[in-house]
C-alpha positions in Angstrom: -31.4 -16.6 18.9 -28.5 -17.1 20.9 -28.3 -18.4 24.1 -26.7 -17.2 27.4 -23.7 -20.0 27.0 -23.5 -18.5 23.3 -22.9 -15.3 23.9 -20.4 -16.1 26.7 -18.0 -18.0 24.0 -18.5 -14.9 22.3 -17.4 -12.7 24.7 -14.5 -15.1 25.5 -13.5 -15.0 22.5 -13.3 -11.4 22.0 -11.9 -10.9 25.6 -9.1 -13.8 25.4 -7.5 -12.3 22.8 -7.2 -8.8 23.9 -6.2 -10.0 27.5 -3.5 -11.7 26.1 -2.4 -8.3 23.9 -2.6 -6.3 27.8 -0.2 -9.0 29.5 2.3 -8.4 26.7 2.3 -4.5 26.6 2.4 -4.9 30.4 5.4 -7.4 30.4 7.2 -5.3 28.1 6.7 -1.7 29.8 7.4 -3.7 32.8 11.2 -5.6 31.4 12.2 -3.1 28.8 15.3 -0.9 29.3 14.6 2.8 29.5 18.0 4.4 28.7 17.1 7.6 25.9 19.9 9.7 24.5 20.2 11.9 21.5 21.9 9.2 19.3 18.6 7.1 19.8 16.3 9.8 19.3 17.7 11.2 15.9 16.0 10.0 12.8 17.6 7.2 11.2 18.3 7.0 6.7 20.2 4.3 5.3 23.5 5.2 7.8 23.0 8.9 6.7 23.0 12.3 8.6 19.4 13.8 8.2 19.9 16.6 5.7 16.8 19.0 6.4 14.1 19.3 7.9 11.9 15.8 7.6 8.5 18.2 7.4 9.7 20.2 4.2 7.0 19.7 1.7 7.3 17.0 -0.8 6.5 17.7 -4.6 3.3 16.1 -5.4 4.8 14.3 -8.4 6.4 11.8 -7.1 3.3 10.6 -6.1 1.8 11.2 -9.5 4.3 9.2 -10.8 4.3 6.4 -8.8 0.1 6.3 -8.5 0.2 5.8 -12.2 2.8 3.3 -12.3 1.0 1.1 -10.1 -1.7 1.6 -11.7 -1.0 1.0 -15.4 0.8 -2.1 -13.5 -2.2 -3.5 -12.6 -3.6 -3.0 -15.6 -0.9 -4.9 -17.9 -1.0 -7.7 -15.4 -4.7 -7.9 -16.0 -4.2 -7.5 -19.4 -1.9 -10.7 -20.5 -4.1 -12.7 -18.3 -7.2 -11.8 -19.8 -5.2 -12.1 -23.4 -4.1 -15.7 -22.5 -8.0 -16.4 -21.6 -9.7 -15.8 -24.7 -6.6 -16.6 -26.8 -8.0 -17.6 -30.4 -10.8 -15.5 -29.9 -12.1 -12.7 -32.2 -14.0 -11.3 -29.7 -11.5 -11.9 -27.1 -9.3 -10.1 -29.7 -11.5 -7.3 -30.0 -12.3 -7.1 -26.4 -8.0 -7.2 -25.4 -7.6 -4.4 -28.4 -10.1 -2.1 -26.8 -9.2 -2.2 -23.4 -5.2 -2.0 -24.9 -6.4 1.6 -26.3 -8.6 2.6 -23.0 -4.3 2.1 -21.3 -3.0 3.9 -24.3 -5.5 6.8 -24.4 -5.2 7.0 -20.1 -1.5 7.3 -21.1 -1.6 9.8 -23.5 -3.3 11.5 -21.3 -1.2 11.7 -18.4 1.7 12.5 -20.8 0.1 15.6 -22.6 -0.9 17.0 -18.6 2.9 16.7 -17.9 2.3 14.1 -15.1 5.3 12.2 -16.5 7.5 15.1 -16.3 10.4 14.6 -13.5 11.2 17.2 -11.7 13.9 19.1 -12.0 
Protein backbone atom coordinates (compact mmCIF):
# COMPACT_ATOMS: atom_id res chain seq x y z
CA UNK A 1 0.00 0.00 0.00
CA UNK A 2 0.77 3.48 -0.51
CA UNK A 3 1.29 5.88 1.91
CA UNK A 4 -0.14 9.38 2.51
CA UNK A 5 3.39 11.13 1.19
CA UNK A 6 2.82 8.59 -1.88
CA UNK A 7 -0.09 9.49 -2.98
CA UNK A 8 0.65 13.26 -2.62
CA UNK A 9 3.69 12.81 -5.30
CA UNK A 10 1.05 11.32 -7.19
CA UNK A 11 -1.21 13.91 -7.13
CA UNK A 12 1.56 16.39 -7.72
CA UNK A 13 2.40 14.84 -10.39
CA UNK A 14 -0.74 14.76 -12.13
CA UNK A 15 -1.68 18.35 -10.96
CA UNK A 16 1.82 19.98 -11.97
CA UNK A 17 1.49 19.27 -15.25
CA UNK A 18 -2.00 20.28 -16.03
CA UNK A 19 -1.42 23.59 -13.97
CA UNK A 20 1.22 24.35 -16.06
CA UNK A 21 -1.11 23.64 -19.39
CA UNK A 22 -3.94 26.32 -17.41
CA UNK A 23 -1.20 29.18 -17.12
CA UNK A 24 -0.40 28.78 -20.78
CA UNK A 25 -4.04 28.87 -22.21
CA UNK A 26 -4.47 31.67 -19.73
CA UNK A 27 -1.38 33.65 -20.81
CA UNK A 28 -2.32 33.29 -24.32
CA UNK A 29 -6.25 34.24 -24.16
CA UNK A 30 -4.85 36.85 -21.97
CA UNK A 31 -1.70 38.39 -24.73
CA UNK A 32 -3.16 37.19 -28.05
CA UNK A 33 -4.55 39.76 -30.62
CA UNK A 34 -8.28 39.47 -31.26
CA UNK A 35 -8.61 41.22 -34.70
CA UNK A 36 -11.25 38.61 -36.97
CA UNK A 37 -12.14 39.55 -40.47
CA UNK A 38 -13.44 37.64 -43.43
CA UNK A 39 -9.97 37.15 -45.08
CA UNK A 40 -8.96 35.21 -41.76
CA UNK A 41 -11.97 33.33 -41.43
CA UNK A 42 -12.14 31.83 -45.09
CA UNK A 43 -10.77 28.34 -45.55
CA UNK A 44 -7.41 28.22 -46.64
CA UNK A 45 -5.93 25.43 -49.96
CA UNK A 46 -2.64 25.64 -51.19
CA UNK A 47 -3.17 29.67 -52.15
CA UNK A 48 -6.49 28.65 -53.80
CA UNK A 49 -10.11 30.07 -53.83
CA UNK A 50 -12.38 27.37 -52.14
CA UNK A 51 -14.26 25.99 -55.04
CA UNK A 52 -17.51 24.40 -53.33
CA UNK A 53 -18.85 23.63 -50.60
CA UNK A 54 -16.11 21.90 -48.10
CA UNK A 55 -19.28 19.42 -46.75
CA UNK A 56 -20.11 17.98 -50.37
CA UNK A 57 -19.73 14.30 -49.92
CA UNK A 58 -16.62 12.57 -50.79
CA UNK A 59 -16.54 9.29 -52.95
CA UNK A 60 -15.75 6.46 -50.74
CA UNK A 61 -12.95 5.27 -53.04
CA UNK A 62 -10.57 7.22 -52.41
CA UNK A 63 -10.43 5.91 -49.25
CA UNK A 64 -10.67 2.41 -50.60
CA UNK A 65 -7.77 3.15 -52.44
CA UNK A 66 -5.66 4.49 -50.14
CA UNK A 67 -6.78 1.88 -47.09
CA UNK A 68 -5.45 -0.74 -49.34
CA UNK A 69 -2.40 0.89 -50.32
CA UNK A 70 -1.23 1.18 -46.90
CA UNK A 71 -2.12 -1.82 -46.26
CA UNK A 72 -0.48 -4.02 -48.91
CA UNK A 73 2.41 -1.42 -47.80
CA UNK A 74 2.71 -2.88 -44.65
CA UNK A 75 2.58 -6.01 -45.79
CA UNK A 76 5.57 -5.90 -48.51
CA UNK A 77 7.62 -4.23 -45.86
CA UNK A 78 7.00 -7.19 -43.63
CA UNK A 79 7.44 -9.32 -46.29
CA UNK A 80 11.38 -8.57 -47.39
CA UNK A 81 12.07 -8.54 -43.81
CA UNK A 82 10.76 -11.69 -42.96
CA UNK A 83 12.44 -13.02 -46.56
CA UNK A 84 15.86 -11.60 -45.47
CA UNK A 85 15.27 -13.68 -42.02
CA UNK A 86 14.97 -17.07 -43.02
CA UNK A 87 17.03 -16.51 -46.20
CA UNK A 88 18.40 -20.10 -47.21
CA UNK A 89 15.58 -21.61 -45.81
CA UNK A 90 13.18 -24.14 -47.30
CA UNK A 91 10.80 -23.60 -44.92
CA UNK A 92 11.41 -19.95 -44.77
CA UNK A 93 10.88 -20.33 -48.58
CA UNK A 94 7.73 -22.07 -48.21
CA UNK A 95 6.50 -19.93 -45.38
CA UNK A 96 7.53 -16.27 -47.69
CA UNK A 97 5.74 -18.14 -50.82
CA UNK A 98 2.50 -18.66 -48.94
CA UNK A 99 2.14 -15.51 -47.37
CA UNK A 100 3.30 -13.84 -51.09
CA UNK A 101 -0.06 -15.71 -52.46
CA UNK A 102 -2.29 -14.78 -49.19
CA UNK A 103 -1.07 -10.55 -50.83
CA UNK A 104 -1.71 -11.87 -54.30
CA UNK A 105 -5.14 -13.59 -53.66
CA UNK A 106 -6.20 -10.23 -51.22
CA UNK A 107 -5.29 -8.47 -54.46
CA UNK A 108 -7.06 -10.22 -56.86
CA UNK A 109 -9.59 -9.69 -54.82
CA UNK A 110 -9.92 -6.18 -54.49
CA UNK A 111 -9.36 -5.89 -58.30
CA UNK A 112 -12.22 -8.24 -59.41
CA UNK A 113 -14.69 -5.97 -56.65
CA UNK A 114 -13.60 -2.94 -58.72
CA UNK A 115 -11.95 -1.32 -55.63
CA UNK A 116 -9.03 -0.37 -57.85
CA UNK A 117 -11.20 1.33 -60.25
CA UNK A 118 -10.61 5.43 -60.24
CA UNK A 119 -13.27 7.29 -60.52
CA UNK A 120 -14.22 8.91 -63.25
Amino acid sequence: MMGAEGLLFVAGLAAGPMLFLLVLLGINALLAPKRPNEVKSSAYECGIPQAASPWRPVNIRFSTVALLFVIFDAETVLLFAVASRVRGSIAGAVEVALFAGFLALGLFYAWRKGALKWPA
